[in-house]
KEMI-268856 format. One record per atom (N, C-alpha, C, CB): residue in three letters; x, y, z. Coordinates in steps of 0.1 Angstrom, whole numbers, padded with zeros to 4 digits, always signed. Atoms other than C-alpha are relative to their C-alpha. Glycine has a CB too. Example, Ala and Ser with C-alpha at 12.3 -4.5 7.8 and 13.67 -1.06 7.14 Angstrom:
ala+0009-0012+0000/ala+0123-0045+0078/ala+0009+0012+0000/ala-0010+0000+0012/ser-0009-0011+0000/ser+0137-0011+0071/ser-0008+0011+0008/ser+0004+0005-0014/
//
This chain:
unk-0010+0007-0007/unk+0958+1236+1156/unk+0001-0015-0004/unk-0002+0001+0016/unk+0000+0015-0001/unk+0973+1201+1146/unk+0004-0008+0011/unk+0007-0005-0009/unk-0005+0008-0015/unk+0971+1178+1174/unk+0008-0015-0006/unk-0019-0004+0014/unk-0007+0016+0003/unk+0996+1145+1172/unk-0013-0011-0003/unk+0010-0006+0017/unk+0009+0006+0000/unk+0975+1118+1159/unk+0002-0016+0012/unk-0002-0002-0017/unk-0002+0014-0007/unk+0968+1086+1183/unk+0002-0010-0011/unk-0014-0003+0009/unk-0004+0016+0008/unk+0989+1052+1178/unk-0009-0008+0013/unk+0024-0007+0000/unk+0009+0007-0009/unk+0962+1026+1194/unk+0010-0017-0008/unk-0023+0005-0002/unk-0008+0013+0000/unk+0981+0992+1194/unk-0011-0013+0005/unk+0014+0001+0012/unk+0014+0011-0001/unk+0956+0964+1191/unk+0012-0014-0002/unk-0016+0003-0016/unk-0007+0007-0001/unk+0974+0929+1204/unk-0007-0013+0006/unk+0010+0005+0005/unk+0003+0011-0009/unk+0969+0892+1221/unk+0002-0010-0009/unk-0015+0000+0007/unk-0004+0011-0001/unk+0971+0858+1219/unk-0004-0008-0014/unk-0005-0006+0013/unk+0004+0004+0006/unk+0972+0842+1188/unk-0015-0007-0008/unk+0006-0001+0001/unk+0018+0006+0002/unk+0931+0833+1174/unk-0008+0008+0004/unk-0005-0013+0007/unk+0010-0010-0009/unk+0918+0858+1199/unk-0012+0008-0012/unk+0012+0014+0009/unk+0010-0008+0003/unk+0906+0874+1171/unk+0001+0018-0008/unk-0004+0000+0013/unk-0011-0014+0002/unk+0930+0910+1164/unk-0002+0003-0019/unk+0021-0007+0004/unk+0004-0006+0015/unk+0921+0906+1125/unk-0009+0006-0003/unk-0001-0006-0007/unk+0017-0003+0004/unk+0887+0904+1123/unk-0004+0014+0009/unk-0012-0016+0007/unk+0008-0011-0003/unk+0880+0932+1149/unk+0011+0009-0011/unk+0000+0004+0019/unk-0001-0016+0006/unk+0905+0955+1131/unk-0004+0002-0015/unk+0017+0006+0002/unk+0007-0007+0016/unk+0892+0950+1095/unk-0015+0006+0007/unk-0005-0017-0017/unk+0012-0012+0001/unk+0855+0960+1112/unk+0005+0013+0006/unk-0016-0004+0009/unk-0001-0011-0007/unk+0869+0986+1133/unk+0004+0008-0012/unk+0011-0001+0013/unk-0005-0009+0014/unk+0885+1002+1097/unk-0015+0002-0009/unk+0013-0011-0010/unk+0012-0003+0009/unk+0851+0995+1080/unk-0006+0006+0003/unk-0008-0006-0004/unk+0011-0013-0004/unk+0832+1018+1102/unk+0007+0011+0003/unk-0010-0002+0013/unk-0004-0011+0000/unk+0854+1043+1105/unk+0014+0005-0007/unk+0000+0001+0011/unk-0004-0002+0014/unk+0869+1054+1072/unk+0012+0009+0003/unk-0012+0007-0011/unk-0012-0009-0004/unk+0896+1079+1090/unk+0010-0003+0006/unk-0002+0010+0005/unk-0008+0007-0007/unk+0913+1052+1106/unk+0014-0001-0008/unk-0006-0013+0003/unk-0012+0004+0006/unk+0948+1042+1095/unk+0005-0011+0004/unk+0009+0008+0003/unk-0008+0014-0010/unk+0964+1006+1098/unk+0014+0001-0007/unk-0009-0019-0002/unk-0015-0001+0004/unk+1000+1003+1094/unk-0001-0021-0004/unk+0014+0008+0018/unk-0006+0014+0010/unk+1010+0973+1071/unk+0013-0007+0008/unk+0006+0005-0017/unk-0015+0005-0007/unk+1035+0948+1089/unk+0004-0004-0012/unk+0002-0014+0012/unk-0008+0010+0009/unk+1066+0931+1072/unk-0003-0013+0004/unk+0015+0001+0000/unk-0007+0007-0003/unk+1071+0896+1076/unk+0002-0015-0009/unk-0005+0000+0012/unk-0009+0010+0007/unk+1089+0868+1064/unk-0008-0015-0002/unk+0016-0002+0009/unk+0008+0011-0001/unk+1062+0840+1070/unk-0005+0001-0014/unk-0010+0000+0011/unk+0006+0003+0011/unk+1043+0825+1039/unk-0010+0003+0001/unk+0000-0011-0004/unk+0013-0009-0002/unk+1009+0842+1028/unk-0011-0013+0003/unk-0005+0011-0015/unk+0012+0009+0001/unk+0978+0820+1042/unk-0010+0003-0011/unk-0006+0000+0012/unk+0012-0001+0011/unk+0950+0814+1020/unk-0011+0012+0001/unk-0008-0012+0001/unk+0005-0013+0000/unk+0933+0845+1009/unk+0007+0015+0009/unk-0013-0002+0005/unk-0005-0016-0001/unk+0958+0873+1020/unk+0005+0000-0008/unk+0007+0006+0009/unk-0005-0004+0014/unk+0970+0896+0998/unk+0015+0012+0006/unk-0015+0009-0011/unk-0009-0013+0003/unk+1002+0920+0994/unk+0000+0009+0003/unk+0001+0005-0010/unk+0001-0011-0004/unk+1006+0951+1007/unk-0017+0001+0010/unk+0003+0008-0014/unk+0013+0001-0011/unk+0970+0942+1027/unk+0001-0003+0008/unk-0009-0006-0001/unk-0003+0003-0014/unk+0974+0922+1051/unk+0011+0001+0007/unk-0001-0010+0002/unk-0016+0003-0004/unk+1011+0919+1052/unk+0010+0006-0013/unk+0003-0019+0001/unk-0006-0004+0007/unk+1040+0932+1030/unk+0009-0017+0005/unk+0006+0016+0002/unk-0006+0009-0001/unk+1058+0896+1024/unk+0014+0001-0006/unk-0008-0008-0005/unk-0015-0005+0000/unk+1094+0898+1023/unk+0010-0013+0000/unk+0003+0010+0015/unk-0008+0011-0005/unk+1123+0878+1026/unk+0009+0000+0013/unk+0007-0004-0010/unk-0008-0006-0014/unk+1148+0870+1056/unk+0008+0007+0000/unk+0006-0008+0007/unk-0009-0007+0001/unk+1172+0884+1039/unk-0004+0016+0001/unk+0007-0004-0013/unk-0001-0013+0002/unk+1156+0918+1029/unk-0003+0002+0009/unk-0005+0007-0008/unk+0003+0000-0013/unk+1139+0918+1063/unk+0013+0009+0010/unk-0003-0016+0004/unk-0012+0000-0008/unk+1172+0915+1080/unk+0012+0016-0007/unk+0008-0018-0003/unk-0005-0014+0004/unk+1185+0947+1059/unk-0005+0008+0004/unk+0000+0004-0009/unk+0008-0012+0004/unk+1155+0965+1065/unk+0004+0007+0022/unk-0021-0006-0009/unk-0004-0003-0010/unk+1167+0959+1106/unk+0013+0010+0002/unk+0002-0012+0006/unk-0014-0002-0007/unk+1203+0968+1103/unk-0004+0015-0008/unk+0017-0011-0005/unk+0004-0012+0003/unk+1188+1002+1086/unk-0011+0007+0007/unk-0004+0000-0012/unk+0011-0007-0008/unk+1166+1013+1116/unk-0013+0002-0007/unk+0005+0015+0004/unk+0014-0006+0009/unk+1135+1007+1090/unk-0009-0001+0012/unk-0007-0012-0016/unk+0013+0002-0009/unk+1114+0996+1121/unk-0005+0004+0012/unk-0002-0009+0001/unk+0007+0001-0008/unk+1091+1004+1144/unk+0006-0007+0014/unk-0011-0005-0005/unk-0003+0008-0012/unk+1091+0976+1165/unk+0004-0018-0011/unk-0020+0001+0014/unk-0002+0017+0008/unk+1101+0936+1151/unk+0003-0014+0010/unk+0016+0000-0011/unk-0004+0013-0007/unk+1100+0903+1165/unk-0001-0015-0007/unk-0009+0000+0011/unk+0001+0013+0006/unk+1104+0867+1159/unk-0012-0008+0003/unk+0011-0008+0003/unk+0013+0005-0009/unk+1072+0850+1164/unk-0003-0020-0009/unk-0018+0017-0006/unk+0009+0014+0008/unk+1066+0810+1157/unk+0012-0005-0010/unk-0017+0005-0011/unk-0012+0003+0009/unk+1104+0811+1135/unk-0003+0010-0010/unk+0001-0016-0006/unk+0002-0010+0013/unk+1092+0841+1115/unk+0001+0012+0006/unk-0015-0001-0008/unk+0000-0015+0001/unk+1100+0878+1112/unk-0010+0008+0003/unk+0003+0004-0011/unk+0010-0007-0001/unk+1072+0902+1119/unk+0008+0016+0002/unk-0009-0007+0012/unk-0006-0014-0002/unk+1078+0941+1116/unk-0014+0013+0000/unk+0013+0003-0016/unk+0008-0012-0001/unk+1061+0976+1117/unk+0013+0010-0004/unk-0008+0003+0015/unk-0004-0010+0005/unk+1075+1000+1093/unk-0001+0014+0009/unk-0006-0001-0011/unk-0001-0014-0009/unk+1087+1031+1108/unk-0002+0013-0007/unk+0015+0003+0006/unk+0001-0011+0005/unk+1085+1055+1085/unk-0017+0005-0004/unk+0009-0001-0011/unk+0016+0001-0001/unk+1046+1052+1080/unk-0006+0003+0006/unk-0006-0007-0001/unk+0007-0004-0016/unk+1037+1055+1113/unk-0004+0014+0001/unk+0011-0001+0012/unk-0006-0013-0002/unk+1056+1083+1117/unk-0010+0009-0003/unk+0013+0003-0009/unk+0009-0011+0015/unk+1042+1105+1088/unk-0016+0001+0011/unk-0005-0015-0025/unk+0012+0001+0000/unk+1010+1096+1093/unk-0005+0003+0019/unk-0003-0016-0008/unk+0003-0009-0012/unk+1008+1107+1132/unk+0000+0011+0000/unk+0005-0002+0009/unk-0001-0016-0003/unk+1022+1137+1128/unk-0011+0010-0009/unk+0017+0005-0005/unk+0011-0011+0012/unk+0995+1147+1097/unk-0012-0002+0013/unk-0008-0011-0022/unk+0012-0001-0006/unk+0973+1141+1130/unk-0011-0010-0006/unk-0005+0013-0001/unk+0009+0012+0010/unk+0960+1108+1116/unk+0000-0011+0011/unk+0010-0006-0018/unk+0001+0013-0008/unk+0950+1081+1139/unk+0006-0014-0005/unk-0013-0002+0002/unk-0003+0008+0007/unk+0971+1049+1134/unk-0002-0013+0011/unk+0013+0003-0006/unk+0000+0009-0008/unk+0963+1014+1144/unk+0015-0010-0002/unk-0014-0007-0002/unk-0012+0009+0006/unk+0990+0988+1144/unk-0001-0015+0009/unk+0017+0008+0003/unk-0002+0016-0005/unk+0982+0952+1148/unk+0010-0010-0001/unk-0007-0007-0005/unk-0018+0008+0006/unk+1014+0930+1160/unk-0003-0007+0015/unk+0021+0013-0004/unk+0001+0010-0012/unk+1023+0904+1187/unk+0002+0004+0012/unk+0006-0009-0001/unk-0002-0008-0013/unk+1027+0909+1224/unk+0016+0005-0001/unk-0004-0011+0016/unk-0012-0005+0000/unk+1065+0912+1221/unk+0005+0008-0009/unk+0007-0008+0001/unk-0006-0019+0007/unk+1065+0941+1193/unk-0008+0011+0006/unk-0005+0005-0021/unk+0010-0015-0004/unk+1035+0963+1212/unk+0011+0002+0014/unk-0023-0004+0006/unk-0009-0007-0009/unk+1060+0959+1247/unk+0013+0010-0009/unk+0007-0013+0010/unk-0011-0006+0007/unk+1086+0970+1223/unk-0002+0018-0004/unk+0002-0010-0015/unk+0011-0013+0006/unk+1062+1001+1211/unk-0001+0003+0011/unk-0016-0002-0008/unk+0002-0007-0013/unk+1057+1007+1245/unk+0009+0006+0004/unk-0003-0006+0009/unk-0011-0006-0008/unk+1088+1014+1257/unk+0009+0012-0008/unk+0009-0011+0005/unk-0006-0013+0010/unk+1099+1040+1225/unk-0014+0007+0001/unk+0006-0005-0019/unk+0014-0007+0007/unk+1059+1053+1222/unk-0009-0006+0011/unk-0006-0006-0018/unk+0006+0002-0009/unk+1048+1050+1260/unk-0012+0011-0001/unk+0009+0000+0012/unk+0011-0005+0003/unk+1020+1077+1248/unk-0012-0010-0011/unk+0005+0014-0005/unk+0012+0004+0010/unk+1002+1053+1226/unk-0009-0008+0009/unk+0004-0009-0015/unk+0008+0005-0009/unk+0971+1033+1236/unk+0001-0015-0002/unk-0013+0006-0002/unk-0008+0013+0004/unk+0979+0998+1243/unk-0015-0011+0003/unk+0018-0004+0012/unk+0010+0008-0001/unk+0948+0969+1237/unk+0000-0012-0001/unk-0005+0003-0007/unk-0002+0011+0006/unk+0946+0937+1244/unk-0010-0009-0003/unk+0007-0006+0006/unk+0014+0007+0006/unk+0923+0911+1224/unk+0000-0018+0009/unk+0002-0001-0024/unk-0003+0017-0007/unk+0914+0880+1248/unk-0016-0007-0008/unk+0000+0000+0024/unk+0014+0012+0007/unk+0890+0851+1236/unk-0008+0000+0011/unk+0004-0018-0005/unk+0010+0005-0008/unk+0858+0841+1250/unk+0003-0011+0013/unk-0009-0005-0011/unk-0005+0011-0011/unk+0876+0809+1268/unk+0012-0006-0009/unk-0013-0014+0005/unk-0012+0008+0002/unk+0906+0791+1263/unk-0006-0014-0015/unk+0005-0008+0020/unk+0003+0012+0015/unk+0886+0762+1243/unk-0006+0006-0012/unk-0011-0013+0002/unk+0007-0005+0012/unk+0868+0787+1220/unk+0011+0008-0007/unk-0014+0007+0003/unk-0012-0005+0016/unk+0903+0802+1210/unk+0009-0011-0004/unk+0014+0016+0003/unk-0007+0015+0008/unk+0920+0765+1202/unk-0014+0000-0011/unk+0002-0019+0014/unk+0012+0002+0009/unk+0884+0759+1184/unk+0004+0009-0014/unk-0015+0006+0008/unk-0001-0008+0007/unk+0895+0791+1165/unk+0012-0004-0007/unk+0000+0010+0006/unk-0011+0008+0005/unk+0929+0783+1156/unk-0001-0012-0008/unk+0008-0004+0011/unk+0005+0009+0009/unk+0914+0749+1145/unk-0007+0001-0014/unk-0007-0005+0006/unk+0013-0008+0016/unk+0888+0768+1119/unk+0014+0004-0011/unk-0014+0023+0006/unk-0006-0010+0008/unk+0917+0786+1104/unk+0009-0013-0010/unk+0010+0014+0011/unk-0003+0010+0009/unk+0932+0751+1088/unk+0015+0002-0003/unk-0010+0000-0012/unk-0009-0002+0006/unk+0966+0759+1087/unk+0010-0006+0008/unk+0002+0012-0003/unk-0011+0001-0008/unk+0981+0745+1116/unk+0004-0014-0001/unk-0002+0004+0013/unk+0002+0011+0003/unk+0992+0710+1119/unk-0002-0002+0017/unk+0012-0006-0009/unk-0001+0001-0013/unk+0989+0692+1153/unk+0011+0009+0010/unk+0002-0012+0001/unk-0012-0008-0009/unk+1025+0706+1166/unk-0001+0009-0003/unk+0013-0002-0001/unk-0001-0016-0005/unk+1021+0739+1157/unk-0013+0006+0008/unk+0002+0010-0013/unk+0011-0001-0013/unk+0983+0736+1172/unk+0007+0000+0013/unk-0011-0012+0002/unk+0001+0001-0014/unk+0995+0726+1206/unk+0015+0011+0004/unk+0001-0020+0006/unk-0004-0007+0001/unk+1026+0748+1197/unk-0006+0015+0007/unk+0001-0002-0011/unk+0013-0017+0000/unk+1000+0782+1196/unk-0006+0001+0012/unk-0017+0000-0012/unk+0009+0004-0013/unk+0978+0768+1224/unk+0007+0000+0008/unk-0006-0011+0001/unk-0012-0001-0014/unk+1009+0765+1253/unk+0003+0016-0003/unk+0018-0014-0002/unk-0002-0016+0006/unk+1018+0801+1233/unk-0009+0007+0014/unk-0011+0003-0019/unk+0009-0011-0003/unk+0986+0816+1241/unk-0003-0001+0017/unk-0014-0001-0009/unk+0004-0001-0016/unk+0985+0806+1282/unk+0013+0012+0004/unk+0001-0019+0009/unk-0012-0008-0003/unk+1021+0825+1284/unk-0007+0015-0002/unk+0013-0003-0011/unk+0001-0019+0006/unk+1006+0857+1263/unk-0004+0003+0008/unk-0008+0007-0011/unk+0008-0007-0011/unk+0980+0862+1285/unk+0003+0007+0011/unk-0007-0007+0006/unk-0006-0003-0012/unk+1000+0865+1312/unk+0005+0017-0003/unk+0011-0011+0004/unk-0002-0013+0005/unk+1010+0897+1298/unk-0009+0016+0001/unk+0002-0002-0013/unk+0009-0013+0002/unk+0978+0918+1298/unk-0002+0010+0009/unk-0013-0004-0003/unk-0004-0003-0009/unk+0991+0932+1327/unk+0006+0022-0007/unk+0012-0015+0004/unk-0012-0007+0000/unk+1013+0955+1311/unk-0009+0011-0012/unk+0017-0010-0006/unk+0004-0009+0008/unk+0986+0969+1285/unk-0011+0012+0009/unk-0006-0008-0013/unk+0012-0010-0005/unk+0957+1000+1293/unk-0012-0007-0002/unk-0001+0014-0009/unk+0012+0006+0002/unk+0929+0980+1283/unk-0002-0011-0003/unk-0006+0005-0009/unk+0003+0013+0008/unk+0915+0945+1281/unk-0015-0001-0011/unk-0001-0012+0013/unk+0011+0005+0006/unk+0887+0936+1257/unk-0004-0012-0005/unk-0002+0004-0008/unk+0002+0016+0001/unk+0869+0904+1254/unk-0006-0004-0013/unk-0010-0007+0013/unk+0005+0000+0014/unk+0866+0891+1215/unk-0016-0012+0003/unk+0016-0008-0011/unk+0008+0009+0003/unk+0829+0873+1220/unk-0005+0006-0012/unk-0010-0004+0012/unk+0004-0008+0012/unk+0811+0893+1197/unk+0004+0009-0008/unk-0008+0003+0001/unk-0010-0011+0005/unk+0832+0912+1171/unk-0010+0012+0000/unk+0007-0003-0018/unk+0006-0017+0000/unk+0807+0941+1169/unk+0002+0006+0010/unk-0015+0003+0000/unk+0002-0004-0016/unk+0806+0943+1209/unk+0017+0008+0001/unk-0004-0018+0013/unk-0018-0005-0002/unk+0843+0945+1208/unk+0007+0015-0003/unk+0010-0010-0013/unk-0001-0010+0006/unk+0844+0973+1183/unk-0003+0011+0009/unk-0006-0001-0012/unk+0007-0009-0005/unk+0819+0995+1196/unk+0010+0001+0015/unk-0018-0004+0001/unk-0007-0005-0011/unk+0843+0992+1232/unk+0012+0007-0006/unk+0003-0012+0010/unk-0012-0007+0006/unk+0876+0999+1212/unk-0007+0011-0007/unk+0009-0009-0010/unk+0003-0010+0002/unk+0856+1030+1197/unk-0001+0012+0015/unk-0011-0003-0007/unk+0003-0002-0011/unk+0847+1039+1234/unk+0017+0005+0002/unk-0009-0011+0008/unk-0013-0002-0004/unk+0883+1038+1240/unk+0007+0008-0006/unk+0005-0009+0000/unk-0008-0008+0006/unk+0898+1058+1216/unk-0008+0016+0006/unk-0001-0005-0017/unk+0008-0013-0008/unk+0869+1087+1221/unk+0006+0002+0015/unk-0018-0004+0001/unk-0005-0004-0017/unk+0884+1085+1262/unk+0010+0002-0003/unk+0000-0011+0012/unk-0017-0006+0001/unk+0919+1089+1252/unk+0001+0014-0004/unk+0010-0008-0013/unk-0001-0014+0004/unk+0913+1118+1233/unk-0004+0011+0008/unk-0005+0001-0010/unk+0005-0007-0009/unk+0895+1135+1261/unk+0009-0001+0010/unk-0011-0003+0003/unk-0009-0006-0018/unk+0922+1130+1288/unk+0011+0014-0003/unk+0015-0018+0008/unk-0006-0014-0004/unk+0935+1163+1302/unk+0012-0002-0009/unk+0005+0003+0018/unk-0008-0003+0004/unk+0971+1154+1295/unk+0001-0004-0016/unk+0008-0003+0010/unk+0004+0001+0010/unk+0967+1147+1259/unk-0004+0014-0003/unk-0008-0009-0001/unk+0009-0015+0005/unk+0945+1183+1252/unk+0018+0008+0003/unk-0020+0008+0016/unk-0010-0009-0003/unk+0976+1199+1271/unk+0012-0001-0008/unk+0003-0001+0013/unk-0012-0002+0005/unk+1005+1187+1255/unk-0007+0003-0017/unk+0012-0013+0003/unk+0004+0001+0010/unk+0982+1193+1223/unk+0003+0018-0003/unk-0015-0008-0001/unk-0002-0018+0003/unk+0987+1234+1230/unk-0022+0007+0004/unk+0008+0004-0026/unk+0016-0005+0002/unk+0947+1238+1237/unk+0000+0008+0014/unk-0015-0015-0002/unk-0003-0008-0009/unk+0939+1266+1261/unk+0012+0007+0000/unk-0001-0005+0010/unk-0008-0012-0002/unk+0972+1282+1260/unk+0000+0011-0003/unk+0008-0001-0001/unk+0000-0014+0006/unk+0974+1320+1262/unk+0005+0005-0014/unk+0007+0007+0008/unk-0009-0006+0008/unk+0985+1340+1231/unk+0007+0010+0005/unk-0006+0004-0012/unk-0005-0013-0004/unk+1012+1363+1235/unk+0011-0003+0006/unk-0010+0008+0009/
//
């Protein structure tokens, strides 16, 4: 029997943290799937192509909208962000677990077409240890620091709306709960049922 594969939606407040847990969460478990975003922002130092991001332009972006290519898309900070639709797709229905890391306003978006997936949000240790973070990453200038930082008091406000909070102090700790979480999804009743398990033959 192929059962639908779980979309687990891993999200929060810019710095929180959402990269770093999902490259380890992919390194220990080799059957994962991450879905590649588009978006139209410039690559920071050390990402690559088709890895972290599929880098695009506004224009093709903006084609790839008026052609239902996506998922879910939002503007985030003056930039494009997307989740290819056809990838997803595929790759659930082979019964393949897919993660998809994106901002709070593409996972509500995911939610409301793909209210069966599992929705996660990544909060920091404290408010000064995710500016601290944001600071490490060297990319911002003052205005888009205090930009990010007024950002991230809004996001929060949101975690309302997901299934699970997790707190980024220690990325291992984090992991090992988002494993926990996925293992529980798959065990709830309605999940097994609409999967066909138990039903009579005949």
């Amino acid at each position: 029997m192929q059962r639908q594969g779980l979309l687990i939606v891993i999200s929060g407040p810019s710095g929180a943290g959402k990269g770093t847990i999902c490259k380890a969460l992919l390194q220990k478990n080799k059957d994962l799937k991450i879905s590649v975003s588009c978006t139209t922002r410039s690559p920071r130092e050390g990402e690559r192509e088709g890895i972290n991001y599929y880098f695009v332009s506004k224009e093709k972006f903006e084609d790839m909208i008026e052609k239902n290519e996506f998922l879910e898309y939002a503007t985030v900070y003056g930039n494009y962000y997307g989740t290819p639709r056809k990838y997803v797709e595929e790759e659930l229905k082979k019964g393949n677990d897919v993660i998809l890391e994106i901002d709070i306003q593409g996972a509500l978006m995911v939610k409301e077409r793909y209210p069966e997936g599992v929705f996660i949000f990544i909060l920091p240790p404290s408010m000064e240890e995710l500016k601290n973070r944001i600071i490490k990453r060297g990319s911002e200038t003052e205005d888009s620091l205090n930009t990010r930082f007024t950002a991230a008091f809004e996001e929060i406000k949101y975690m309302s709306k997901y299934d699970y909070a997790v707190v980024n102090d220690y990325v291992d700790e984090a992991v090992k709960k988002i494993e926990c979480i996925i293992v529980a999804e798959k065990c709830k009743c309605n999940r097994m049922l609409r999967a066909g398990y138990f039903e009579q033959e005949g």
